[in-house]
C-alpha atoms as a printed R data frame, in Angstrom:
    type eleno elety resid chain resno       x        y       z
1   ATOM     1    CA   UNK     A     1  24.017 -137.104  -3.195
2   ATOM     2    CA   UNK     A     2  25.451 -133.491  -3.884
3   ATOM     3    CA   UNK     A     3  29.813 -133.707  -2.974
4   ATOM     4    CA   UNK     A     4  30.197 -129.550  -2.025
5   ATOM     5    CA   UNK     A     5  33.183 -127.666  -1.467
6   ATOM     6    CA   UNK     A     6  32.945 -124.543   0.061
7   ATOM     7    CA   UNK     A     7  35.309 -121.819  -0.499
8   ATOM     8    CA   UNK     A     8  35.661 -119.860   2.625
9   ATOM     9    CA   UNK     A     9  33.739 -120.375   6.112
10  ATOM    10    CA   UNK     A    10  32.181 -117.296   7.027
11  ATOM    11    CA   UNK     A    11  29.134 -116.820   8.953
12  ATOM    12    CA   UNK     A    12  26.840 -117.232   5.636
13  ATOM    13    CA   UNK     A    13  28.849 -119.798   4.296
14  ATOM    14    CA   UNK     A    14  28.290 -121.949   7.467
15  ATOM    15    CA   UNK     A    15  24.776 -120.919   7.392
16  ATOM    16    CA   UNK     A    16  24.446 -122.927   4.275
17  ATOM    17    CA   UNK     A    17  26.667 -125.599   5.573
18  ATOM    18    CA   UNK     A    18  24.071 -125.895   8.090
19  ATOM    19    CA   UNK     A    19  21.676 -126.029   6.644
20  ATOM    20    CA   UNK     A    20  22.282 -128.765   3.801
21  ATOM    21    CA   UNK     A    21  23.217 -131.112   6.813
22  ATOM    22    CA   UNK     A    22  20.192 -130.317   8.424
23  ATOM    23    CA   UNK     A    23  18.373 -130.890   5.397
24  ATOM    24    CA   UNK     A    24  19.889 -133.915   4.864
25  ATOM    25    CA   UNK     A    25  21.024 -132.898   1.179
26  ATOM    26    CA   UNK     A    26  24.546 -134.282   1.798
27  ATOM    27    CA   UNK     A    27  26.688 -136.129   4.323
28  ATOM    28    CA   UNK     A    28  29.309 -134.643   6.139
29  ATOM    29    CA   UNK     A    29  31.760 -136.974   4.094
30  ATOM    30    CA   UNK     A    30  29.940 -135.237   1.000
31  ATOM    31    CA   UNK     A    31  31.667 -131.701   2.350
32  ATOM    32    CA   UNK     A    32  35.045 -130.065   2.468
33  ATOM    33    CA   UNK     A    33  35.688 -126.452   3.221
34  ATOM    34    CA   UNK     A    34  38.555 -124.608   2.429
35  ATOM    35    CA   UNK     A    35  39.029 -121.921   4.986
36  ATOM    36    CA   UNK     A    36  43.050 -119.435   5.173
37  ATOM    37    CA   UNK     A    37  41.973 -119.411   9.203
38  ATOM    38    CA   UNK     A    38  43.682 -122.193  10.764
39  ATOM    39    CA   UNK     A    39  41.423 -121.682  13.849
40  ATOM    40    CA   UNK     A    40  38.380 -121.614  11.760
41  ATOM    41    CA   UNK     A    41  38.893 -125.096  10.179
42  ATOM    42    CA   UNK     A    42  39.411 -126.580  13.725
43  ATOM    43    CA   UNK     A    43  36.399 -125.077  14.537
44  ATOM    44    CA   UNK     A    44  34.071 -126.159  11.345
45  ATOM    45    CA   UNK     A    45  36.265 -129.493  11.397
46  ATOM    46    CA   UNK     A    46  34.876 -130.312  15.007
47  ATOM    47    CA   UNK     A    47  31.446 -128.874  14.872
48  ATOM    48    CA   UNK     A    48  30.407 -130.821  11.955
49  ATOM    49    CA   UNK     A    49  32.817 -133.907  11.467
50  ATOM    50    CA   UNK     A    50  33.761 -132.301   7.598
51  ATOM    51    CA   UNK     A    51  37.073 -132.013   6.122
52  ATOM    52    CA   UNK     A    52  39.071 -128.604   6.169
53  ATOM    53    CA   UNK     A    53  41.663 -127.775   4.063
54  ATOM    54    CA   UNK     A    54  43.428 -124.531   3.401
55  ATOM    55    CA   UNK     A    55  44.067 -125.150  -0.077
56  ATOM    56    CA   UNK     A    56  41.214 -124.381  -2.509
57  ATOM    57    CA   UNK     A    57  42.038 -126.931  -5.306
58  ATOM    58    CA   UNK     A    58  42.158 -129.547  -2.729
59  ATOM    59    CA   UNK     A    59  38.809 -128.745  -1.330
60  ATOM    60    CA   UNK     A    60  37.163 -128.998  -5.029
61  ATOM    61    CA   UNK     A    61  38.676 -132.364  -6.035
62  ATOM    62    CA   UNK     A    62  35.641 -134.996  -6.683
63  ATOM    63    CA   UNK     A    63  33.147 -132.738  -6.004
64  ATOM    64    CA   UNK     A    64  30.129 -131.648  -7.976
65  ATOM    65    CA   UNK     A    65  29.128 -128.454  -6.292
66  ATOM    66    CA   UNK     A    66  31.608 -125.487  -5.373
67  ATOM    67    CA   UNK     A    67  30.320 -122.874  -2.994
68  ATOM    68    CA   UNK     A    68  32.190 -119.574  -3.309
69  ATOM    69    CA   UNK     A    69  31.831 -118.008   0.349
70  ATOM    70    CA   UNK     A    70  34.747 -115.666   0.046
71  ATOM    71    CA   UNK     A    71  34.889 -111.768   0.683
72  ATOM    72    CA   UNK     A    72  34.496 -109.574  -2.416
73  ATOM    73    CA   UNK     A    73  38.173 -108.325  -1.742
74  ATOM    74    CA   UNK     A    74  39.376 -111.965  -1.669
75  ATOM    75    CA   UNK     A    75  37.369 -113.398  -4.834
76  ATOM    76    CA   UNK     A    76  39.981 -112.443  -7.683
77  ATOM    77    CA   UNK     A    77  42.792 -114.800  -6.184
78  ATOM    78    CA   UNK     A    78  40.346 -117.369  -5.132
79  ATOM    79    CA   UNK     A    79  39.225 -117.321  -9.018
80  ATOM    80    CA   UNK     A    80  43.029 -117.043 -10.543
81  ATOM    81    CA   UNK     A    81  43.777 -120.298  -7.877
82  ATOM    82    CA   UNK     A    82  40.311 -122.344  -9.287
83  ATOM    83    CA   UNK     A    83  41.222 -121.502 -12.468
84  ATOM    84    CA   UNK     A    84  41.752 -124.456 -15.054
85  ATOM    85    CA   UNK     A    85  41.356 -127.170 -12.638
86  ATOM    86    CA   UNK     A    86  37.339 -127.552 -12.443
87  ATOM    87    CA   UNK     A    87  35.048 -130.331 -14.008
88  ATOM    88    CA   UNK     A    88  33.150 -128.874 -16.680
89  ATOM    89    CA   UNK     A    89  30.039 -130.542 -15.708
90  ATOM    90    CA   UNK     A    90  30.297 -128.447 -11.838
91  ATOM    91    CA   UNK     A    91  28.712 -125.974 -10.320
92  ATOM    92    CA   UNK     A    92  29.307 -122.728  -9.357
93  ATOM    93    CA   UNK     A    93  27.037 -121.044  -6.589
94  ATOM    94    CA   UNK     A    94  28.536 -117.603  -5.402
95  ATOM    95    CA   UNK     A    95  27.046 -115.764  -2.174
96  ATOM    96    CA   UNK     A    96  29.608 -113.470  -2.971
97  ATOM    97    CA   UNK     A    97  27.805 -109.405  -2.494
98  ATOM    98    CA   UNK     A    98  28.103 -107.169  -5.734
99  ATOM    99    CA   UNK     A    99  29.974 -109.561  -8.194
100 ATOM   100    CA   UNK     A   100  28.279 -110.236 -11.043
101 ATOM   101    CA   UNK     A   101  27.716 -113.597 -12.639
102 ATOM   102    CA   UNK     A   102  29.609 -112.534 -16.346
103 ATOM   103    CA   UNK     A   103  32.925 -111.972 -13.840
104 ATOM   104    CA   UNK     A   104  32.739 -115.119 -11.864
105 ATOM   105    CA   UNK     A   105  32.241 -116.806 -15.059
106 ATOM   106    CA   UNK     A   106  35.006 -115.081 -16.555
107 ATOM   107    CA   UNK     A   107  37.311 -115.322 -13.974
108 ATOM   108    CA   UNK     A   108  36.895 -119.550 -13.162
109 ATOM   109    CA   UNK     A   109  36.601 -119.919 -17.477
110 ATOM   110    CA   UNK     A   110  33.758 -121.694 -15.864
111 ATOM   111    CA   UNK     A   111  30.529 -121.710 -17.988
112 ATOM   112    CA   UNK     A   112  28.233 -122.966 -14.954
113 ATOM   113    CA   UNK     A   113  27.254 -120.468 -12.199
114 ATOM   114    CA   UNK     A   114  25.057 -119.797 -10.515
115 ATOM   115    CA   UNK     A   115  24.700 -116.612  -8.002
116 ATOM   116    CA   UNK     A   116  22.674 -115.913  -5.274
117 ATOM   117    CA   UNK     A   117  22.142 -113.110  -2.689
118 ATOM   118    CA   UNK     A   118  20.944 -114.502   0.833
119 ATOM   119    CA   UNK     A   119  20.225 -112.746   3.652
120 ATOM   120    CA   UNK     A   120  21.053 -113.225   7.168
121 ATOM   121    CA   UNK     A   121  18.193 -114.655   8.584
122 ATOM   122    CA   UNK     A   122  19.502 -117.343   6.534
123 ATOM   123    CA   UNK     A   123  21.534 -118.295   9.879
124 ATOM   124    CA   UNK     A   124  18.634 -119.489  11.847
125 ATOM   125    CA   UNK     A   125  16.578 -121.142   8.888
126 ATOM   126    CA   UNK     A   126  14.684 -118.168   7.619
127 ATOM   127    CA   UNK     A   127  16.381 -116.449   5.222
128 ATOM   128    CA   UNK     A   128  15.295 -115.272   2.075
129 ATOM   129    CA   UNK     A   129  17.848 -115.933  -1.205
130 ATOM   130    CA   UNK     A   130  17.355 -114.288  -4.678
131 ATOM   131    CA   UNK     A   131  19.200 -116.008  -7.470
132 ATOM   132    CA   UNK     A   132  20.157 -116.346 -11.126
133 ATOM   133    CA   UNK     A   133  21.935 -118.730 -13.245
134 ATOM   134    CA   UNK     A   134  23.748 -118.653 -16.544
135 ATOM   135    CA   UNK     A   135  22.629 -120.836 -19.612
136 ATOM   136    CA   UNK     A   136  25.138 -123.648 -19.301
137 ATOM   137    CA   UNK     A   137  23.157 -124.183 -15.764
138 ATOM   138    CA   UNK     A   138  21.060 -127.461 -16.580
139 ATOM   139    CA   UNK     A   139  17.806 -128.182 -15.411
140 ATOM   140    CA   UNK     A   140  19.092 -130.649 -12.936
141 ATOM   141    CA   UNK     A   141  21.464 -128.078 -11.293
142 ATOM   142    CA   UNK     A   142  18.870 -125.341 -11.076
143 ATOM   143    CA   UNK     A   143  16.739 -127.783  -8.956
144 ATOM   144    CA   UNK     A   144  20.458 -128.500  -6.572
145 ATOM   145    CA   UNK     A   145  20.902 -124.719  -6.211
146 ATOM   146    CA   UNK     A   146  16.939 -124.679  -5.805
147 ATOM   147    CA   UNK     A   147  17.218 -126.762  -2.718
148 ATOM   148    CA   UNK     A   148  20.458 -125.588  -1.041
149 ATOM   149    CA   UNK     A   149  18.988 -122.194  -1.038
150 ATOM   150    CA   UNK     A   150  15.385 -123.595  -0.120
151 ATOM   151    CA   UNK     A   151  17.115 -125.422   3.194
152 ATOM   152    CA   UNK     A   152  18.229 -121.761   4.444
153 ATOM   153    CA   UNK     A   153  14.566 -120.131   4.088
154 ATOM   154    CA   UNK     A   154  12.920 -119.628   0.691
155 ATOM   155    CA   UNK     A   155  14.590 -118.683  -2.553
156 ATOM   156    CA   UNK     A   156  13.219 -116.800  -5.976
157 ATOM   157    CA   UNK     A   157  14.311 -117.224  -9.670
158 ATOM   158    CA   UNK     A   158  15.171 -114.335 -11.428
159 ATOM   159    CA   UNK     A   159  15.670 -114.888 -15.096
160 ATOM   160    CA   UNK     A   160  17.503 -111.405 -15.346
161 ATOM   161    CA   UNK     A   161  20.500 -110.572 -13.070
162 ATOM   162    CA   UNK     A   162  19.258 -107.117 -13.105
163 ATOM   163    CA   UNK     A   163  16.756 -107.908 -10.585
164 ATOM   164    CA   UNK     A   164  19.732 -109.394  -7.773
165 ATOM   165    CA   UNK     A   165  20.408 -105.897  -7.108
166 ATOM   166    CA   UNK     A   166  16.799 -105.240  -6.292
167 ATOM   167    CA   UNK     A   167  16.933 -107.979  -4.155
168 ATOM   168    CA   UNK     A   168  19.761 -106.650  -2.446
169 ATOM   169    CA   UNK     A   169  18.252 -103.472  -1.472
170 ATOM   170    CA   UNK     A   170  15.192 -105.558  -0.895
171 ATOM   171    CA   UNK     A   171  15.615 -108.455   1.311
172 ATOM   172    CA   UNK     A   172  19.427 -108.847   1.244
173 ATOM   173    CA   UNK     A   173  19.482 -105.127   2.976
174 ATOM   174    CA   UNK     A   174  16.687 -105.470   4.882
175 ATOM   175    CA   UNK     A   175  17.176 -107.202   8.054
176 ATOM   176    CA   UNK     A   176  19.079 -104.542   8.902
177 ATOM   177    CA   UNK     A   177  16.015 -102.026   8.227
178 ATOM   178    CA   UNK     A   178  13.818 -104.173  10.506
179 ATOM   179    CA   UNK     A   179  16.464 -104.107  12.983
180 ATOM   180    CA   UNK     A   180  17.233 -100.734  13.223
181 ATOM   181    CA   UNK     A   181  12.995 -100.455  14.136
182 ATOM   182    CA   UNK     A   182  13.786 -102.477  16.638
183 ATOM   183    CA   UNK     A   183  16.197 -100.604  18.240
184 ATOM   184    CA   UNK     A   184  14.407  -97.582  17.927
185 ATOM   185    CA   UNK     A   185  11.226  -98.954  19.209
186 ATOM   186    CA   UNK     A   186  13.186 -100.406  22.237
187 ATOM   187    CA   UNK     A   187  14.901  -96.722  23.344
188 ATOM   188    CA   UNK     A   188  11.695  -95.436  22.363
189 ATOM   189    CA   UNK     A   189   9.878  -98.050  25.308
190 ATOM   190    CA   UNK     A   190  12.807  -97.398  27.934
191 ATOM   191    CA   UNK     A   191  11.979  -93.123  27.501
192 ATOM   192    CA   UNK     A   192   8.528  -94.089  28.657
193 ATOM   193    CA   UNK     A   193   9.393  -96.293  31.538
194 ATOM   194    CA   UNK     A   194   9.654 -100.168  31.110
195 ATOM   195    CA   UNK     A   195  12.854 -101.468  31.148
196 ATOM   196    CA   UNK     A   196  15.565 -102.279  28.434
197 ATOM   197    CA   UNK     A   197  14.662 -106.319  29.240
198 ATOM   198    CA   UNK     A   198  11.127 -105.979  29.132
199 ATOM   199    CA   UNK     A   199  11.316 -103.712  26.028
200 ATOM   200    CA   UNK     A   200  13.469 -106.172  24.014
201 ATOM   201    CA   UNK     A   201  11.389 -109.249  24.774
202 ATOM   202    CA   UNK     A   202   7.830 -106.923  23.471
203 ATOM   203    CA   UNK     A   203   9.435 -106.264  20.162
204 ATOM   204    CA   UNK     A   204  11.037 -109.161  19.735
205 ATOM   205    CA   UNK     A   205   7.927 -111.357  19.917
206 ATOM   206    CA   UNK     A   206   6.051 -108.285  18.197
207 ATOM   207    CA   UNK     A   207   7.912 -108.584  15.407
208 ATOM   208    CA   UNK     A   208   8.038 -112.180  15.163
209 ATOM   209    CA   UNK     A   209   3.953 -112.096  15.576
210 ATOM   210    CA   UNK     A   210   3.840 -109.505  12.916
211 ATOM   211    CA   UNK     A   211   5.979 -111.433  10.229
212 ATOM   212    CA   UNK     A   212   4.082 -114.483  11.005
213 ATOM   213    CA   UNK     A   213   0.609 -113.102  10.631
214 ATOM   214    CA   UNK     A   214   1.790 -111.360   7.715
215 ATOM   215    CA   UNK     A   215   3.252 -114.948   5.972
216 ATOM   216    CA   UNK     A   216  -0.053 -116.516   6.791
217 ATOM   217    CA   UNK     A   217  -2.413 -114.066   6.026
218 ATOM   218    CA   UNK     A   218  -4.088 -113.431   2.891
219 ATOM   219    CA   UNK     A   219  -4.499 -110.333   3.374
220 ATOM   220    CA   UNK     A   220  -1.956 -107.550   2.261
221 ATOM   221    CA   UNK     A   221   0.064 -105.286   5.203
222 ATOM   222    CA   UNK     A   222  -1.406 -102.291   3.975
223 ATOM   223    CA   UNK     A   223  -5.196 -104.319   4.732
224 ATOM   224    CA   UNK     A   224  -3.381 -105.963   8.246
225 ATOM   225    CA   UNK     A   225  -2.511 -102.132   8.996
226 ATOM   226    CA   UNK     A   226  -6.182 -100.952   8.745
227 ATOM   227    CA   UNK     A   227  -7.547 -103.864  11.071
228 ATOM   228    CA   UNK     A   228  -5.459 -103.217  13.843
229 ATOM   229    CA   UNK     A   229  -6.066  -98.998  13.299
230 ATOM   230    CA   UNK     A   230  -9.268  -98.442  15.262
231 ATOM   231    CA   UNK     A   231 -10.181  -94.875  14.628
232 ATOM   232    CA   UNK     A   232  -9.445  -92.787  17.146
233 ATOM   233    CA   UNK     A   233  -6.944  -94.632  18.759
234 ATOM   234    CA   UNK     A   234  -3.762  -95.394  20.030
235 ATOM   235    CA   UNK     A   235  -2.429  -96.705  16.883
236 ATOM   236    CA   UNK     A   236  -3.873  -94.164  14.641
237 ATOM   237    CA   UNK     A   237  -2.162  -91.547  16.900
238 ATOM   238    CA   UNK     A   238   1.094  -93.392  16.111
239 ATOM   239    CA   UNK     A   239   0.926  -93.846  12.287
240 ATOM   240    CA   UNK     A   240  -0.394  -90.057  12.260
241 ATOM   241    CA   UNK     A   241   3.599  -89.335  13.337
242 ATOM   242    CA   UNK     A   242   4.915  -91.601  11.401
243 ATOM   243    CA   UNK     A   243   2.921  -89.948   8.087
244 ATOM   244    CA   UNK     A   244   3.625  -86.246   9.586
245 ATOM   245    CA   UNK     A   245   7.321  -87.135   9.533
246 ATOM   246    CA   UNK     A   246   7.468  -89.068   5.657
247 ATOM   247    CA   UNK     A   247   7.943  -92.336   6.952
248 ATOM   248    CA   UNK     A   248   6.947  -94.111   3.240
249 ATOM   249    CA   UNK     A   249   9.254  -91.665   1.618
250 ATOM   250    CA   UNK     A   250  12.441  -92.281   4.211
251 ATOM   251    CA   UNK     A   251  11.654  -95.864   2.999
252 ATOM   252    CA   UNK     A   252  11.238  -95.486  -0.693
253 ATOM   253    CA   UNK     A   253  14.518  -92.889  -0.728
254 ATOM   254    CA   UNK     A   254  16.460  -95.571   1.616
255 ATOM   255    CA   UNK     A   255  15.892  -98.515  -0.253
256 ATOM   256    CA   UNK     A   256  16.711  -96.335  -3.991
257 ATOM   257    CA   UNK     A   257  19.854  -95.605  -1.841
258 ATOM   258    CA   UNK     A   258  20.507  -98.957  -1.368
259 ATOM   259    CA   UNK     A   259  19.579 -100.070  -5.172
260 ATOM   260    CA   UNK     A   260  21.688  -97.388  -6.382
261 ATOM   261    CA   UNK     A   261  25.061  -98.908  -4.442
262 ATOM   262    CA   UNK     A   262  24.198 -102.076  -5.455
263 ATOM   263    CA   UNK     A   263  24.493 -100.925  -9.158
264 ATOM   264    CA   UNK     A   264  28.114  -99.313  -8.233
265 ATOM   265    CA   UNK     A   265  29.497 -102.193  -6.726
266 ATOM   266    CA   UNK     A   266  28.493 -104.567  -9.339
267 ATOM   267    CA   UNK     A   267  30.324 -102.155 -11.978
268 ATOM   268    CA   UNK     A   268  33.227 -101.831 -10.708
């Protein structure tokens, strides 16, 4: 049975949290989270029946798995506190955005870590997590980090870190892309008449549909695209806007954009 300690209980962090309970993976005896926010220990303390402490050395005693769920800003003197005092044989699995696995390391003198970039569909049991270990990860606690990423959504091994900051512009970045469609579709149905209610509850279940069929098929989007295109139609009218205006290259620039910041914020 995996004994976690999570360091800091943010949204994502609880997400995960979750999620292993859900899953079953551990016992709520199994987990203690280490939180500054008085109010959010109370909180995590009474919604799951875990043990809270503020002090992050305390948290990690006896356990075999340390979650670092801290903000970027915040990771340095969570790092200089853990420092020293963990097991060897433990490991390290940051959701921490932009820090690269060499500096974790570095920082804990910790030669197991693990670090993954979730996204926040993760919150509701879809989420999608790339992730990459260093070499003193055994086999054994790839297949631990395999399934406490797995109980969130799906997960993907990268053998190269390089890749995590794909991922970020990718999949990490992208709920918000899908989102801001939404929006835009919604305004776009209340300038034409239906209402703001009615509106959010067609794209909603649109884009639900859409992922679904799109998971299930075995056919590619571009292939899903055509079939629904009828020539001379309403949808073909549509995409002929969305080509007019550059719509693939708005996407291809946005999601360099996004690569590109990724790249800063792990160097810096």
């Amino acid at each position: 049975m995996m004994k976690i300690a999570f360091i800091g209980g943010g949204n994502m962090g609880e997400a995960m949290l979750s999620a292993v309970l859900g899953q079953k993976l551990t016992a709520p005896d199994g987990i203690c989270v280490s939180d500054v926010s008085e109010s959010r220990r109370e909180y995590l303390n009474k919604q799951y029946g875990i043990a809270v402490t503020a002090d992050n050395r305390e948290a990690v005693k006896g356990k075999n798995i340390v979650v670092l769920a801290v903000k970027p800003q915040n990771l340095p003197e969570v790092m200089a506190d853990l420092k020293g005092c963990l097991e060897s044989t433990l490991l390290v699995l940051s959701i921490v955005a932009g820090m690269k696995i060499s500096a974790i390391a570095r920082g804990l003198g910790h030669a197991r870590v693990v670090r993954c970039m979730p996204n926040t569909p993760a919150q509701v049991g879809f989420g999608m997590s790339g992730w990459t270990a260093t070499a003193g990860v055994s086999e054994e606690q790839k297949g631990q980090a395999r399934a406490i990423l797995g109980s969130m959504g799906k997960e993907i091994y990268f053998d190269d870190e390089k890749y995590l900051d794909m991922v970020t512009a990718v999949s990490a970045s992208g709920p918000a892309y899908v989102f801001l469609l939404a929006e835009s579709l919604i305004d776009a149905a209340v300038k034409i008449g239906l209402s703001r209610k009615e509106a959010g509850e067609l794209v909603s279940q649109m884009t639900l549909g859409s992922a679904h069929l799109m998971q299930q098929s075995a056919r590619s989007p571009a292939e899903l695209r055509r079939n629904v295109t009828s020539r001379g139609g309403t949808t073909e009218r549509a995409l002929q806007v969305f080509e007019e205006g550059g719509f693939a290259k708005i996407v291809e620039d946005a999601v360099k954009a996004a690569y590109r910041r990724a790249k800063e914020l792990g160097n810096r």
